[in-house]
C-alpha positions in Angstrom: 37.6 -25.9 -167.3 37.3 -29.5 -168.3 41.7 -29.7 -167.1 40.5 -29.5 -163.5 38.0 -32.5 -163.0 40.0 -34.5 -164.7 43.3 -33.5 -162.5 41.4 -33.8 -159.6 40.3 -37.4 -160.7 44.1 -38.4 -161.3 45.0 -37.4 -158.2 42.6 -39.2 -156.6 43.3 -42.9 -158.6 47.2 -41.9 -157.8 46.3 -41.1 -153.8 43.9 -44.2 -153.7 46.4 -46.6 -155.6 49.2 -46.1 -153.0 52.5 -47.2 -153.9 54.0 -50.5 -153.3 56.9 -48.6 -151.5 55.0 -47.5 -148.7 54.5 -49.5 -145.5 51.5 -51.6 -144.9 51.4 -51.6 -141.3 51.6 -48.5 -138.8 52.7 -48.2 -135.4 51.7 -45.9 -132.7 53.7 -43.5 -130.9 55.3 -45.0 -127.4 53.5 -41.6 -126.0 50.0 -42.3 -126.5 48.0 -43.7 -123.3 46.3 -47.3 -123.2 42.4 -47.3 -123.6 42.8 -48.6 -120.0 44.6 -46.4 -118.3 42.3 -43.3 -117.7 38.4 -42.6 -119.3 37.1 -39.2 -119.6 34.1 -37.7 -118.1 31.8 -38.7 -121.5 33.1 -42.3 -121.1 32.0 -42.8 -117.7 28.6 -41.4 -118.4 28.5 -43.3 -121.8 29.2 -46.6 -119.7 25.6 -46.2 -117.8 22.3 -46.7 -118.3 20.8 -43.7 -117.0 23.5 -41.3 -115.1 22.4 -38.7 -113.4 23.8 -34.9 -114.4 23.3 -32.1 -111.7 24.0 -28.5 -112.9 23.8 -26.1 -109.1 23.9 -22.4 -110.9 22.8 -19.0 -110.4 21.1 -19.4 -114.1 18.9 -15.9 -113.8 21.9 -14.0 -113.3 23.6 -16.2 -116.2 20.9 -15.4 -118.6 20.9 -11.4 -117.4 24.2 -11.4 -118.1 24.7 -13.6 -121.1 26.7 -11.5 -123.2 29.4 -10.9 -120.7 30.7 -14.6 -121.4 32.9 -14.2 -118.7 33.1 -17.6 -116.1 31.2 -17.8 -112.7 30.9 -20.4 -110.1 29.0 -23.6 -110.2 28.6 -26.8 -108.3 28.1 -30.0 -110.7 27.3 -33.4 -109.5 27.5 -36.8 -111.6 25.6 -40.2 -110.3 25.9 -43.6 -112.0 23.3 -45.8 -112.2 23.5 -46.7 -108.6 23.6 -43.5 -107.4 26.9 -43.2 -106.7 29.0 -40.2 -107.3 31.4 -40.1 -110.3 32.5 -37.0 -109.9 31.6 -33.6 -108.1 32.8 -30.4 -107.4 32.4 -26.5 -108.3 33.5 -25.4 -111.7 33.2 -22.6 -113.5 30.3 -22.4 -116.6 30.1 -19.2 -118.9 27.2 -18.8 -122.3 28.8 -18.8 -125.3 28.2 -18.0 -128.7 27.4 -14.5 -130.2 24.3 -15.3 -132.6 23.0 -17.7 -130.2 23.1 -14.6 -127.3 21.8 -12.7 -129.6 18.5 -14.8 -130.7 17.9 -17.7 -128.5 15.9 -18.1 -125.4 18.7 -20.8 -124.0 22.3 -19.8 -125.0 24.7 -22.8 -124.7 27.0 -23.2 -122.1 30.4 -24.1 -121.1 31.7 -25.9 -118.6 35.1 -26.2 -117.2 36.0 -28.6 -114.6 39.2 -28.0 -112.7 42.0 -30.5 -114.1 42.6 -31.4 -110.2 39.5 -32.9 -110.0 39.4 -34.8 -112.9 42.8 -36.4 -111.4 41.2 -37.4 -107.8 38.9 -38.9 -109.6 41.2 -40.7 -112.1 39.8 -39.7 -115.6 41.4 -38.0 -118.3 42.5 -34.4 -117.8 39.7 -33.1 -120.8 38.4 -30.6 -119.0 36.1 -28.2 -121.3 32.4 -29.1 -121.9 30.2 -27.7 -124.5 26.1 -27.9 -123.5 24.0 -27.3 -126.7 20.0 -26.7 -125.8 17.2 -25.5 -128.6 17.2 -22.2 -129.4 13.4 -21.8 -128.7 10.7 -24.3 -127.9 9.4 -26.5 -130.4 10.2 -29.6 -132.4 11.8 -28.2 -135.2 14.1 -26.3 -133.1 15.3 -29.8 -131.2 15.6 -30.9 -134.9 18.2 -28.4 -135.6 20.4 -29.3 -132.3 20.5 -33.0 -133.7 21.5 -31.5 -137.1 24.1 -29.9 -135.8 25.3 -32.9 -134.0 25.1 -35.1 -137.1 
């Protein structure tokens, strides 16, 4: 019992020692886009102050039918600070997650913008978002979300 602490200790010296052998300095594939070529959807939202998120759903039918999971239509709308439009269009949004069908008020959701409009609008072709809400109302349920983040 006392063998495997002790390997696992080794192994970490040898892993953390590195060996004069290896090469100090790494390069990046030719491949790989520059961080100015194209920003995702999170970037562009990131970059503002306050941007403005409009979600255009039938949510009573969503939560009716939240354990379908299957996608329906919706229209979403994103404003900069100025109010102008960063991006807009219908996608399709399904719930997701089997325990949180099961025993929250607010299942989460996901989005999926078409990759076509993520290239009018020149950002990068990510394409899937994840919308996480409390499970039921109160503080320690908003404390969980954050957990979960962290």
């Amino acid at each position: 019992m006392k063998r495997i602490p002790l390997l696992c200790t080794l192994l970490f010296l040898v892993g953390a020692c590195g060996s004069p052998a290896q090469k100090t300095q790494t390069t990046l594939p030719d491949s790989l886009p520059s961080l100015d070529e194209k920003r995702s959807l999170f970037d562009h939202l990131a970059a503002q102050q306050n941007p403005s998120i409009e979600l255009v759903a039938d949510f009573q039918q969503l939560i009716a039918d939240k354990f379908q999971q299957e996608y329906r239509s919706a229209a979403l709308f994103c404003y900069d600070d100025a109010g102008e439009v960063i991006l807009d269009g219908i996608i399709e949004l399904r719930t997701r997650g089997k325990f949180r069908c099961r025993y929250c008020e607010h299942t989460p959701i996901k989005l999926k913008i078409p990759k076509k409009q993520l290239k009018a609008a020149e950002m990068h072709k990510h394409n899937e978002i994840k919308l996480v809400f409390p499970c039921k109302p109160g503080w320690e349920y908003k404390d969980y979300v954050l957990r979960e983040y962290l």
